[in-house]
C-alpha positions in Angstrom: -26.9 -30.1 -24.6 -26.2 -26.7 -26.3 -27.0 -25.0 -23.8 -25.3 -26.4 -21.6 -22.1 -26.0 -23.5 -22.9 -22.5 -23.8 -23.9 -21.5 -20.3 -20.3 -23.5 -19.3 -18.1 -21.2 -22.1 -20.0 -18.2 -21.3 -18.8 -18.6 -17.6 -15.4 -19.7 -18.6 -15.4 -16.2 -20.9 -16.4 -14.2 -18.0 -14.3 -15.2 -15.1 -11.3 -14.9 -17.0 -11.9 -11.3 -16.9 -11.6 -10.5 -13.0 -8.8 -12.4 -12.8 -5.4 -10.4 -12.7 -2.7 -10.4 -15.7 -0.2 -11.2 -13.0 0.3 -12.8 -9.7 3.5 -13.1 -7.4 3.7 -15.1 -4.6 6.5 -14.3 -2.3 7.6 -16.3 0.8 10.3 -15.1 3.2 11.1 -17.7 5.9 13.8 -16.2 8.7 15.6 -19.0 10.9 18.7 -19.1 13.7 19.4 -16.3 15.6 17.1 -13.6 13.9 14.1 -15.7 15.1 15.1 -16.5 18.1 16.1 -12.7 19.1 12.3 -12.0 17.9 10.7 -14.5 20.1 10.2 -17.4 17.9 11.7 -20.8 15.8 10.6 -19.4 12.7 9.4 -16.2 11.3 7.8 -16.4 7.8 6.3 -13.7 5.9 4.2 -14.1 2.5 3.5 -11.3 0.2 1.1 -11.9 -2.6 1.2 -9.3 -5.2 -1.5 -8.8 -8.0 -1.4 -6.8 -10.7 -4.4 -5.9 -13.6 -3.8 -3.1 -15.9 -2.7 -0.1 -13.9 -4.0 -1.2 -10.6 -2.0 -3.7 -7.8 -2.9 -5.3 -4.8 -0.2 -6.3 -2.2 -1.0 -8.5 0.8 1.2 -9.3 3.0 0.5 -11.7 5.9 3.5 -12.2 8.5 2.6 -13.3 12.1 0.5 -10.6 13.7 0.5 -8.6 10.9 -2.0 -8.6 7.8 -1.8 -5.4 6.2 -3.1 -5.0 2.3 -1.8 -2.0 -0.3 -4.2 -0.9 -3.2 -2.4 1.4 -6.1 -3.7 3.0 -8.7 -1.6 4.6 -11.2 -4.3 6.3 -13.1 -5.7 7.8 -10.1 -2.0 8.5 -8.4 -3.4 6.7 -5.0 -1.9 4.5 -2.5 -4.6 2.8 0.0 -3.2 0.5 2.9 -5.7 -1.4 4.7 -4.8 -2.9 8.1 -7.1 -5.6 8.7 -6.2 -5.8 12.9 -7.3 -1.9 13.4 -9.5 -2.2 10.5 -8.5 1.1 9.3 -7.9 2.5 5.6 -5.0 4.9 4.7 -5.3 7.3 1.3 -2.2 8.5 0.2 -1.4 10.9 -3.1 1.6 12.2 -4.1 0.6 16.4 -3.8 3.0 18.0 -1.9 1.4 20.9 0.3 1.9 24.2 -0.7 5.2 25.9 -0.3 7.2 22.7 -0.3 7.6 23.3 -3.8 9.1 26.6 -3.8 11.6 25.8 -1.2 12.7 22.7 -2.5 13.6 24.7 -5.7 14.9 27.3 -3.8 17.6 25.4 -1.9 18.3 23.0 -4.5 18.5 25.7 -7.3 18.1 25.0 -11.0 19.8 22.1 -12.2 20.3 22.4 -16.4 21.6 18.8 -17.6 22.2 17.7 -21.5 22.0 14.1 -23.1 24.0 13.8 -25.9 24.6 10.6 -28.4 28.8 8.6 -27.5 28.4 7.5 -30.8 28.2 4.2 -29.9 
C-alpha cells in the first residue's frame, strides 16, 4: 500500500513540473458580413497561449491556418512553426551592421530628464 501511495505522489510531484505557470485560451468567432465576404457562415480563430518562466508558446489554429510561435526571452529568439509547410522560422532581434549608425545618424541624439511633480 505504501508504495503505492508513493509511486501515485511521486507522479503527482513530477507532472506538475512540465506544466506551464499560465495558460490563455482565446476564441475569436467573426459572423455577418465579414464572413460572408471571406467565403464562409462563420470564421473562428483560437489562440492558446502558454507561458513557463521566460519562455511562451502561442498556437493559433483558424481555418487553414495552424501556425505555432516559441519565445524565449533569455535567449532573445522568436521561432514560428507553420505546421501546413512544415517549416521553422528563427528570428533575433540584431540589427545588421550599419543600421545602427544610420539610425542614429538621422534621428540624432535625443537627451531627455525625469524629474519628481512633487506629487
Amino acid at each position: 500500500m505504501k508504495r503505492w501511495l508513493t509511486t501515485i505522489l511521486a507522479f503527482a510531484c513530477f507532472s506538475a513540473i512540465v506544466r506551464a505557470d499560465v495558460t490563455v485560451v482565446q476564441t475569436t468567432t467573426i459572423e455577418g458580413g465579414m464572413a460572408a465576404m471571406s467565403g464562409g457562415g462563420n470564421m473562428s480563430t483560437t489562440m492558446t497561449t502558454r507561458i513557463k518562466g521566460l519562455k511562451s508558446r502561442t498556437d493559433i489554429e483558424g481555418g487553414p491556418i495552424q501556425v505555432a510561435a516559441i519565445s524565449d526571452v533569455a535567449a532573445k529568439q522568436v521561432i514560428i512553426l507553420n505546421t501546413a509547410q512544415k517549416t521553422a522560422t528563427i528570428a533575433s532581434p540584431t540589427a545588421p551592421p550599419g543600421v545602427a549608425a544610420a539610425a542614429e545618424a538621422v534621428a540624432g541624439a535625443i537627451d531627455s530628464t525625469v524629474s519628481p511633480t512633487g506629487l
